[in-house]
KOLLOVO-283069 format. One record per residue (C-alpha): residue in three letters; y, x, z. Coordinates in steps of 0.05 Angstrom, whole numbers, padded with zeros to 5 digits. Example, Ala and Ser with C-alpha at 12.3 -4.5 7.8 and 13.67 -1.06 7.14 Angstrom:
   rest    north     east       up
    ala   -00090    00246    00156
    ser   -00021    00273    00143
//
This chain:
   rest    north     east       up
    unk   -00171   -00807    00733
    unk   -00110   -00800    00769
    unk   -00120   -00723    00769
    unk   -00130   -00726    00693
    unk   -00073   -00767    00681
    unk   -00030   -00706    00730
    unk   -00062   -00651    00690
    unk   -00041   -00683    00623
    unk    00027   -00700    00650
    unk    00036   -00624    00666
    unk    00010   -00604    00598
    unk    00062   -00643    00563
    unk    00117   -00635    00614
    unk    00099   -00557    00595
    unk    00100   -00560    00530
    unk    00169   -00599    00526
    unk    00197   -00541    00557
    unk    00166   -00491    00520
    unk    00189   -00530    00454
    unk    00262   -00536    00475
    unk    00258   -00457    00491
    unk    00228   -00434    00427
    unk    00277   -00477    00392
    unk    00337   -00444    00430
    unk    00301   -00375    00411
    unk    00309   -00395    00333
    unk    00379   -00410    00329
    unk    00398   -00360    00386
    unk    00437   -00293    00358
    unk    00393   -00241    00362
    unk    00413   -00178    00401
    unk    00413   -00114    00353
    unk    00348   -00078    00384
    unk    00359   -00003    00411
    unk    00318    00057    00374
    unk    00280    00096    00416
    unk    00267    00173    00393
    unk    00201    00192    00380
    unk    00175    00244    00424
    unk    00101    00267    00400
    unk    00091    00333    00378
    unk    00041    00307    00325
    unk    00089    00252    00303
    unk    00148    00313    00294
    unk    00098    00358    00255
    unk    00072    00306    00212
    unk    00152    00288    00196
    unk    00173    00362    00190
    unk    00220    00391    00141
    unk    00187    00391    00076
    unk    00194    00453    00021
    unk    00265    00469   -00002
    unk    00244    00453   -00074
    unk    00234    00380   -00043
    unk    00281    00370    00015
    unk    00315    00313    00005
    unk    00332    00256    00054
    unk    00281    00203    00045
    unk    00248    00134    00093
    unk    00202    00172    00140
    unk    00245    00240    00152
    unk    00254    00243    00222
    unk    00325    00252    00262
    unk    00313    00325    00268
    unk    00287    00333    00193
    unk    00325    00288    00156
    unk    00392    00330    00122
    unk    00455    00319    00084
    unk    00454    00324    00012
    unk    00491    00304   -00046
    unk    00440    00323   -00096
    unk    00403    00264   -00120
    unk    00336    00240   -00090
    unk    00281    00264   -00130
    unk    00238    00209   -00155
    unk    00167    00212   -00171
    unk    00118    00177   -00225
    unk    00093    00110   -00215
    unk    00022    00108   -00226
    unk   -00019    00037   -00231
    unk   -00097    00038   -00219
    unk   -00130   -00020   -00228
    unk   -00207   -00039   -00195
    unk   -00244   -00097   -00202
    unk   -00215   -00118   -00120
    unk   -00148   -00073   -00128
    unk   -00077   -00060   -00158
    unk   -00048   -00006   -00136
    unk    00009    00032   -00141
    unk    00009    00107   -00134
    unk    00077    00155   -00133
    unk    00071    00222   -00147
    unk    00128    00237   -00096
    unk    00092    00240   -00036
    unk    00018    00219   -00071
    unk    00030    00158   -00029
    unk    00003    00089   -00038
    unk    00056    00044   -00033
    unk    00034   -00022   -00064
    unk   -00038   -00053   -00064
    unk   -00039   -00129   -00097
    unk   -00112   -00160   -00077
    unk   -00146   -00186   -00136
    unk   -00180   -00236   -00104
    unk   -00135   -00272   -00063
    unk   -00055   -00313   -00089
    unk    00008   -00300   -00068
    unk   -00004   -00380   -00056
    unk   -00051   -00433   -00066
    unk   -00019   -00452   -00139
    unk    00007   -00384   -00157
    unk   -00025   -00338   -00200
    unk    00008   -00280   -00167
    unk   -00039   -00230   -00142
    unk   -00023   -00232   -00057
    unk    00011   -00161   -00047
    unk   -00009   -00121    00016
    unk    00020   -00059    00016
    unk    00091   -00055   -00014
    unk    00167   -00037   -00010
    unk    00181   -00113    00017
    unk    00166   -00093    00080
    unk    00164   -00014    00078
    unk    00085   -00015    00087
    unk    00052    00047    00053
    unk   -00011    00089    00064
    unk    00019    00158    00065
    unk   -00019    00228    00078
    unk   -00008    00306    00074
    unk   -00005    00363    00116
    unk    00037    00377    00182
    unk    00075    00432    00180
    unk    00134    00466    00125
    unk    00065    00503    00092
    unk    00031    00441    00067
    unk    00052    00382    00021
    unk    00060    00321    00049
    unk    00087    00250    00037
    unk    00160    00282    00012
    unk    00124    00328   -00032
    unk    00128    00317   -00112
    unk    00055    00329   -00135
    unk    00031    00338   -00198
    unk   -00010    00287   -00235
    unk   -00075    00302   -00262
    unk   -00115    00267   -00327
    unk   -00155    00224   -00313
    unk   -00182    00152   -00310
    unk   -00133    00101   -00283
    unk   -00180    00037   -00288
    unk   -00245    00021   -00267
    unk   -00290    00017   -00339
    unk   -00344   -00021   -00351
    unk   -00410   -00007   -00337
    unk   -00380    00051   -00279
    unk   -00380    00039   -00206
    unk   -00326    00090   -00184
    unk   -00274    00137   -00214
    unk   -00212    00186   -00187
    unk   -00146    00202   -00201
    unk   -00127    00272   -00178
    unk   -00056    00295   -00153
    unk   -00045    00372   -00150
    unk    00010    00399   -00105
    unk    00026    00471   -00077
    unk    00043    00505   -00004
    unk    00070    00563    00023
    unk    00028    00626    00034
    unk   -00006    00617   -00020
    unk   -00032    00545   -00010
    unk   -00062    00507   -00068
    unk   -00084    00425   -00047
    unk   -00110    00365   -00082
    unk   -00107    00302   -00065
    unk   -00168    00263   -00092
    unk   -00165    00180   -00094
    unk   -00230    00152   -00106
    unk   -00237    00075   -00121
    unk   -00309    00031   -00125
    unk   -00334   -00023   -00148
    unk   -00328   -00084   -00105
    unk   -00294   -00053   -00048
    unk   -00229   -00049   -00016
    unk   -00234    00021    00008
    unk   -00204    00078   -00021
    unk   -00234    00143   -00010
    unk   -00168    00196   -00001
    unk   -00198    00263    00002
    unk   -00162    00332    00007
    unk   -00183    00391   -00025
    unk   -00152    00454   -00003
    unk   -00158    00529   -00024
    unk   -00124    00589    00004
    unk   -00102    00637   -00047
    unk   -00060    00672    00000
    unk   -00078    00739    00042
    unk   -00085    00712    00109
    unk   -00119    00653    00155
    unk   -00092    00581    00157
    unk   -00104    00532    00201
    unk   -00076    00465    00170
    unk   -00076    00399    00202
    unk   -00077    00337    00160
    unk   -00040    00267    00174
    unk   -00059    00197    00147
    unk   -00010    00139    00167
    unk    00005    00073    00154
    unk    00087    00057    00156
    unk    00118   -00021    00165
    unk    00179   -00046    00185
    unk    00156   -00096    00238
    unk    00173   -00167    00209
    unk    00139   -00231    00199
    unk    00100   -00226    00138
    unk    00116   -00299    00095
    unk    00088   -00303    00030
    unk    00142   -00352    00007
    unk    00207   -00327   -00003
    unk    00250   -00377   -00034
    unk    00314   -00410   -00003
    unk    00294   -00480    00046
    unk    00336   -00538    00041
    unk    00374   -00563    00088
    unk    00306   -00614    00112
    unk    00261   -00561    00100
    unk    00298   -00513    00139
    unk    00297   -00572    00197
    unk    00224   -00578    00185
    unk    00211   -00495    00191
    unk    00254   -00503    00250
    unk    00211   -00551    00287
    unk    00156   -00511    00255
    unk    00177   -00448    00297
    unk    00180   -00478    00367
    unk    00114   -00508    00355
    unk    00084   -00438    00339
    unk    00123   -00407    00389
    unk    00094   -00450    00449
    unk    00023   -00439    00408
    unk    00041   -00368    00420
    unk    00049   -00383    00495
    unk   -00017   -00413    00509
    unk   -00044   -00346    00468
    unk   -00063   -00385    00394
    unk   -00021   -00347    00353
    unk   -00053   -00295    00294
    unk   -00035   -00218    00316
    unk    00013   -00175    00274
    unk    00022   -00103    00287
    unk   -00020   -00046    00301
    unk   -00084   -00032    00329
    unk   -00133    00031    00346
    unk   -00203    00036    00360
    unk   -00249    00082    00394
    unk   -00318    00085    00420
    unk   -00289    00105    00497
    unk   -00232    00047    00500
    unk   -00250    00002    00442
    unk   -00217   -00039    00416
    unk   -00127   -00039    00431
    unk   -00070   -00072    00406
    unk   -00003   -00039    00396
    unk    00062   -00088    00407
    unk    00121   -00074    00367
    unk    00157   -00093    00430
    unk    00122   -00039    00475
    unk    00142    00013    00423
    unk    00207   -00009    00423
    unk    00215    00004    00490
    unk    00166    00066    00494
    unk    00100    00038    00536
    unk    00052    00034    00466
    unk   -00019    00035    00507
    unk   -00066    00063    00470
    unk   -00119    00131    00460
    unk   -00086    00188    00439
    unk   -00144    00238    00430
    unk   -00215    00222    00410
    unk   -00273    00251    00369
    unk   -00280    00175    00332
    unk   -00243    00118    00318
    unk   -00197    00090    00267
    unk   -00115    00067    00269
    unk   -00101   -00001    00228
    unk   -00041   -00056    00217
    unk   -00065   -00130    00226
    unk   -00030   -00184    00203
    unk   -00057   -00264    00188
    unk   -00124   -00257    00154
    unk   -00112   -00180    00127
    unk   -00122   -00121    00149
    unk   -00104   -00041    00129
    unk   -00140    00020    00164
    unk   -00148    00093    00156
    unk   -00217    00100    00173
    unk   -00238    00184    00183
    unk   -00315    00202    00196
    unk   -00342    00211    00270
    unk   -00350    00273    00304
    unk   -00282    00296    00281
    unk   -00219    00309    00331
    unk   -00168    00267    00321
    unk   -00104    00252    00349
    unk   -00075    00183    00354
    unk    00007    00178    00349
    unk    00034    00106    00350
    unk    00113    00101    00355
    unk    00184    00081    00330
    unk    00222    00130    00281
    unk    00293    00125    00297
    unk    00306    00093    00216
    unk    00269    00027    00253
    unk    00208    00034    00221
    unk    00136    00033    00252
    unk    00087    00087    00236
    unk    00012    00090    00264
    unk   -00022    00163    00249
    unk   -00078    00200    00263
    unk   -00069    00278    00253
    unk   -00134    00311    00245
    unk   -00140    00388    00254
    unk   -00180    00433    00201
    unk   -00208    00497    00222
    unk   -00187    00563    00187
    unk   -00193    00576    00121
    unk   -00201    00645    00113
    unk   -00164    00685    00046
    unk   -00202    00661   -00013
    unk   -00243    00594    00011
    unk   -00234    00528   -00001
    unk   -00235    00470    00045
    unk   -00237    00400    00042
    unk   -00215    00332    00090
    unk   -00222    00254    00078
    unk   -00211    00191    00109
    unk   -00216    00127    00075
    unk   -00170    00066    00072
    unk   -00184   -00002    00080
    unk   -00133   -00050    00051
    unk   -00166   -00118    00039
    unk   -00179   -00190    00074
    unk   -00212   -00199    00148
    unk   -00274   -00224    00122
    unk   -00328   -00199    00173
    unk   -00388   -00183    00128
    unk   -00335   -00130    00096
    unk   -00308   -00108    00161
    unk   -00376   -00095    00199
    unk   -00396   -00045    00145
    unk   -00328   -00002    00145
    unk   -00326    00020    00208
    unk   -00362    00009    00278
    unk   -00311   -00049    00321
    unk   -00280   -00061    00255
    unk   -00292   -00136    00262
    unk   -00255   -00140    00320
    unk   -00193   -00138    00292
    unk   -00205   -00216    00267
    unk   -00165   -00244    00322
    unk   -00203   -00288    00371
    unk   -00162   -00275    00434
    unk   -00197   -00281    00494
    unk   -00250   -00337    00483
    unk   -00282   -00279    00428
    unk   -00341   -00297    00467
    unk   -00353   -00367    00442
    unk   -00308   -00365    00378
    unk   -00364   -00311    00344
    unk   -00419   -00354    00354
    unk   -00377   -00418    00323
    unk   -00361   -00378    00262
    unk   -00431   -00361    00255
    unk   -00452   -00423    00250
    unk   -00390   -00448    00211
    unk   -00415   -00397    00154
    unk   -00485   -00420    00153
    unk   -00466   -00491    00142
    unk   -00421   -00474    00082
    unk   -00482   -00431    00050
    unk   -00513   -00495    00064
    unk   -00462   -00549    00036
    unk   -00418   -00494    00000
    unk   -00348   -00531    00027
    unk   -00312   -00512    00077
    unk   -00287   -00573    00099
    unk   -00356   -00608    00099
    unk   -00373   -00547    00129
    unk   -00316   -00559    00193
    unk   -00352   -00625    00195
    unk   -00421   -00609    00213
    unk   -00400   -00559    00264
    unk   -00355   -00618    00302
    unk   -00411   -00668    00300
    unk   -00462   -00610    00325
    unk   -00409   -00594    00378
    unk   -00410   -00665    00402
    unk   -00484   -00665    00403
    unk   -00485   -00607    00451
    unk   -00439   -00635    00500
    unk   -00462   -00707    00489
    unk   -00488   -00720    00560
    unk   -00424   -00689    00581
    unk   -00379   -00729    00543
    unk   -00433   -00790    00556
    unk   -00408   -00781    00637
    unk   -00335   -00777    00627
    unk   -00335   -00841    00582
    unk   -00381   -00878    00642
    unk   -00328   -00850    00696
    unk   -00275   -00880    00654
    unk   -00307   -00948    00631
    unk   -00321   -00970    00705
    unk   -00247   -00946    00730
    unk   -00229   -00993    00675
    unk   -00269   -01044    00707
    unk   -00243   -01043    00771
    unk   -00168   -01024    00744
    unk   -00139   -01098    00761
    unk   -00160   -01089    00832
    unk   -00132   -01028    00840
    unk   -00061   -01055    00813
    unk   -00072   -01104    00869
    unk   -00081   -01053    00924
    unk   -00025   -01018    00898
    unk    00028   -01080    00904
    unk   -00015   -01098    00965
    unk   -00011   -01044    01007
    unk    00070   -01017    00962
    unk    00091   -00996    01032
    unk    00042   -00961    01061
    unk    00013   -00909    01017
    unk   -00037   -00870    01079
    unk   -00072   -00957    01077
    unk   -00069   -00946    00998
    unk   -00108   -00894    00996
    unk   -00160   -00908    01051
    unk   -00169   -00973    01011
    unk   -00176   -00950    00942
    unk   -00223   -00891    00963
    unk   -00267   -00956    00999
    unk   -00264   -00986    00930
    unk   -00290   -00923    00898
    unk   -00348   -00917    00944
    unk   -00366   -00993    00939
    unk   -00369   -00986    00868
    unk   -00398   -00918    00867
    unk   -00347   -00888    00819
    unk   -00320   -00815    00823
    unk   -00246   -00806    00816
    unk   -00259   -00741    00785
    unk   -00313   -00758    00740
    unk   -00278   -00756    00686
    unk   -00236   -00700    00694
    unk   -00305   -00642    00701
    unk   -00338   -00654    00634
    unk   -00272   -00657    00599
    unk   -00250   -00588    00632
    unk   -00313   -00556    00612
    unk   -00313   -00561    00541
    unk   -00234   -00541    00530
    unk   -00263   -00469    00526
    unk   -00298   -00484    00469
    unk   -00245   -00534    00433
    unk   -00202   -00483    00446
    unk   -00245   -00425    00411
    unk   -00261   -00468    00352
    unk   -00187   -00472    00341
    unk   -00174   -00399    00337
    unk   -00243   -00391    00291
    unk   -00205   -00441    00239
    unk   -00142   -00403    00253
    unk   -00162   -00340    00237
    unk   -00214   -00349    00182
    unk   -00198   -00318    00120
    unk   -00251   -00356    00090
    unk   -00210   -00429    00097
    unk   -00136   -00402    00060
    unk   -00135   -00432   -00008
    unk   -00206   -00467    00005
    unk   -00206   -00537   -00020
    unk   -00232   -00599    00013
    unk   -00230   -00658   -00021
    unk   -00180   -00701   -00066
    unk   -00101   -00679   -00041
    unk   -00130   -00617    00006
    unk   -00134   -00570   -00038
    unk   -00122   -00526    00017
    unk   -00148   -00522    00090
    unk   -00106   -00460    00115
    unk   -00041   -00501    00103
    unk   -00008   -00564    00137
    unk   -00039   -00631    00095
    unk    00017   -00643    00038
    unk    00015   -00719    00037
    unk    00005   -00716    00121
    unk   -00048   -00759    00108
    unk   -00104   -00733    00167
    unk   -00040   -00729    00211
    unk   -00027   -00805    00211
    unk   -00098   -00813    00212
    unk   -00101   -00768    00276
    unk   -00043   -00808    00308
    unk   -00075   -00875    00298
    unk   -00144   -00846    00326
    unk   -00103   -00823    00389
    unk   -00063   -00885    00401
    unk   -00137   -00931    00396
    unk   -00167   -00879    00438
    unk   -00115   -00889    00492
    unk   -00117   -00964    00493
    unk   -00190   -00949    00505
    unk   -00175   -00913    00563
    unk   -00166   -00950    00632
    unk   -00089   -00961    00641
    unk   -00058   -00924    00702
    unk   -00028   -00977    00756
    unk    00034   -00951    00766
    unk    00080   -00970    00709
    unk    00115   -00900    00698
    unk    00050   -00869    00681
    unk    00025   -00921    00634
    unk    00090   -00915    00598
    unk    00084   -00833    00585
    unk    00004   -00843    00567
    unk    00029   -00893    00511
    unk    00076   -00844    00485
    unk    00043   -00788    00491
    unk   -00006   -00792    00431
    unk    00055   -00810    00393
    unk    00088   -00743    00419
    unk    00028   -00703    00407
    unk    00026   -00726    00339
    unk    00083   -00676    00318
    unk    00043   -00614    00328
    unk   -00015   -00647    00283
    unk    00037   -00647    00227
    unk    00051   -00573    00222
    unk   -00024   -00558    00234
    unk   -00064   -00529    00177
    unk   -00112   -00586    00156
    unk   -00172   -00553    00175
    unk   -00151   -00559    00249
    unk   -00127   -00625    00239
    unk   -00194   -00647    00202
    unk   -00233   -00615    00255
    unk   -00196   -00655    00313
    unk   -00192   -00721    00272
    unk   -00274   -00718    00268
    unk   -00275   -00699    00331
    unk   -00236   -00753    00354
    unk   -00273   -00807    00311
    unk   -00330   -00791    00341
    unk   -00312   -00800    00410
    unk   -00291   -00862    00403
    unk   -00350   -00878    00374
    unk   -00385   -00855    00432
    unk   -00339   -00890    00485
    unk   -00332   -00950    00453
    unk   -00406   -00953    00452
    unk   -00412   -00945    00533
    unk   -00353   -00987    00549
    unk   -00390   -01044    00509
    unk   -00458   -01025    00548
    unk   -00417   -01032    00617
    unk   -00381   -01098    00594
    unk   -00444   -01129    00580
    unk   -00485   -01105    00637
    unk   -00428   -01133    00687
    unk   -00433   -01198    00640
    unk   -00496   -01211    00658
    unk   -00514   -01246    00718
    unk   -00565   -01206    00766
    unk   -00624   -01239    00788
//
């Protein structure tokens, strides 16, 4: 036990730290970060100069592009298109979408604001066009054509068509077509060549953002408040240190490298790792619980381009090449976008690996099974938090004879705790007798020191994955429990399953065989107390899930100790 007492000493000792250094991160100026020029040759053609009729200096021009002028910015139309899943906004300069509200899902749990994805807050669009001066792109002003803008009854699709021309003769539309009960929208080109001569256009589909924490509340903190977010922010930040922290930035995918992330911090200093050419594969921008992709068809050359544009924004792309389209023909090109929630069934059927991007980190392994299982028990029950119950106590069922040893280990060491204080003040001196004596103890008794340690070690893998399947489930934000949790993806309001999980940590270490020497027994009394804090800032899903958890085992301890205590009660024949 003295191992396990060590390991949690350096857990906590660790985590001190790590608190004290996120803390000093919050409150530390932050250094003004350096812009790094984009060197791709698909990023500069998909950013070239656009048409004279449209130049203008606009977000997403590059260095080279981007000119001088004191003739006003030309503004497009503002279109709104409505599904039974989707708002979203459409502007005719550029045929861009640069807002999509979800339906669905709240701003917050008692809001009635639709949850905005894609918007100006954060300069996150899904832009498209052709490379090149010849073809229109995301600068270009296109040309609205009738049309449907909502989804009617009784219809499972409809378009709205945007009309722009090239040079040489170049005539394109730009087709958005929404369904029913989906969050993908189906962006099409359609190109003809009325000019006298071959072209051999490449198209671009990209998703832009500026790189910042996504918070769906924006109003001002009070002073507490802003104490309490502080505190709040070194917790995360030494969750992000141990890896349990949701993902935000980009992320590619192809069938030769699956599945890769793209850190805003690599790009900012030029090492983005990631496929640049591939005949499959999609790019996408992941945040907590949702997710937007440009998704093209297989069998189709691509080219990936991840990077910084000097104006500080991020832009993921994938530039697809057409072949020629001789004088005369017509041509067409899609890819479709997903901007919705990371809620699997959806994400398995877009695209092949698109599941993945629901972040497990690197226990993926156990956490998918978990969240199986968590889903068929709220089919089952049809609450999630009853649902978070059932998978705890069939947890503890599986590792039963596990947990069954550790609490055997630790009721005899608590048996034979007073005489090891009195080898310890026995023997204060001479720690090499100490030892020799207390490891005679151990074998008289038949008790391993380690005993208790092994079966605890072996199922932190799965605690651990269990925490980053309630973490990242989209299906627990704004899901109710019971009576005050009317949500499980936020902290408890009243802190109510926090106290609770204090108290069942305090009992739980007065249950535990007290360490001999007096410093130790000291830290392992405050400890729970200490640990507490995180448990207040947890979302109450976690907090129910480790409070069950919790009650249970000392259920099951208090159950063995009792079975010990009585057996060494009664006198052998």
């Amino acid at each position: 036990m003295d191992t396990q007492r060590l390991i949690l000493f350096f857990v906590f000792s660790f985590s001190l730290f790590m608190l004290w250094t996120e803390w000093e991160k919050e409150y530390r100026p932050k250094p003004v970060a350096s812009v790094s020029t984009p060197a791709s040759t698909a990023a500069k053609s998909a950013d070239a100069v656009p048409p004279p009729s449209v130049r203008t200096a606009v977000p997403g021009m590059s260095t080279a592009s981007a000119v001088t002028s004191t003739e006003p910015a030309i503004k497009g139309e503002l279109v709104q298109v409505q599904t039974d899943l989707l708002d979203l906004e459409l502007d005719t300069l550029g045929a861009s979408i640069n807002k999509v509200a979800l339906r669905k899902h709240r701003e917050t749990a008692d809001s009635e604001k639709h949850l905005t994805l894609l918007g100006p807050e954060h300069q996150y669009a899904a832009q498209s066009g052709l490379t090149g001066e010849g073809g229109p792109n995301h600068r270009t002003l296109w040309k609205l054509l009738p049309g449907e803008r909502r989804l009617a009854e009784g219809k499972d699709q409809f378009e709205v068509r945007m009309r722009a021309e090239g040079r040489d003769g170049l005539s394109v539309e730009k087709i958005f077509t929404l369904k029913r009960d989906s969050y993908l929208v189906d962006v099409r080109f359609e190109l003809r060549n009325n000019g006298s001569a071959p072209i051999e256009p490449n198209a671009y589909f990209q998703l832009t953002h500026d790189g910042k924490e996504v918070t769906p509340n924006q109003v001002a903190p009070s002073a507490a408040q802003g104490f309490l977010d502080g505190i709040k922010g070194a917790i995360e930040g030494v969750a992000r240190s141990f890896g349990a922290q949701s993902y935000l930035g980009f992320a590619a995918y192809t069938e030769e490298k699956k599945f890769q992330k793209v850190t805003f911090p690599d790009l900012d200093k030029g090492k983005g790792d990631y496929v640049k050419q591939s005949k499959d594969g999609w790019v996408s921008f992941v945040q907590h619980y949702f997710v937007s992709a440009w998704i093209p068809a297989a069998d189709q050359a691509r080219e990936f381009v991840v990077e910084k544009r000097p104006d500080g924004v991020y832009v993921a792309r994938i530039v697809m090449p057409m072949a020629a389209i001789a004088p005369g023909a017509t041509a067409q090109i899609s890819a479709p976008l997903f901007a919705g929630p990371q809620e699997q069934n959806r994400l398995r059927e877009a695209a092949p690996g698109f599941d993945l991007v629901v972040d497990y980190g690197w226990l993926a392994i156990i956490a998918w099974p978990l969240f199986w299982l968590l889903e068929k028990y709220h089919l089952l029950v049809g609450n999630w938090g009853v649902a978070i119950i059932l998978l705890t106590v069939t947890i503890k069922l599986v590792f039963f004879p596990l947990s069954a040893a550790s609490y055997k280990s630790m009721a005899k060491m608590k048996l034979v705790t007073p005489r090891l204080t009195k080898l310890r003040e026995m023997y204060a001196n001479d720690r090499m007798r100490m030892n020799q004596a207390m490891m005679e103890l151990y074998k008289t008794e038949k008790i391993n020191p380690l005993g208790g340690c092994f079966p605890v070690l072996v199922q932190i893998p799965v605690f651990i994955a269990l925490y980053w399947v309630l973490l990242a489930a989209i299906e627990l934000r704004h899901a109710p429990f019971m009576l005050w949790i009317t949500d499980l993806s936020v902290r408890d309001p009243f802190f109510v399953l926090p106290l609770l999980m204090t108290a069942s940590m305090v009992l739980q270490t007065k249950m535990n065989p007290a360490p001999p020497d007096p410093v130790q027994a000291k830290v392992m009394a405050v400890m729970p107390y200490v640990f507490s804090i995180f448990f207040f800032f947890f979302p109450a899903g976690l907090v129910l899930y480790w409070l069950v958890n919790n009650i249970l085992s000392i259920s099951q301890q208090w159950q063995i100790q009792r079975m010990f205590e009585q057996a060494k009660a009664t006198p052998k024949r």
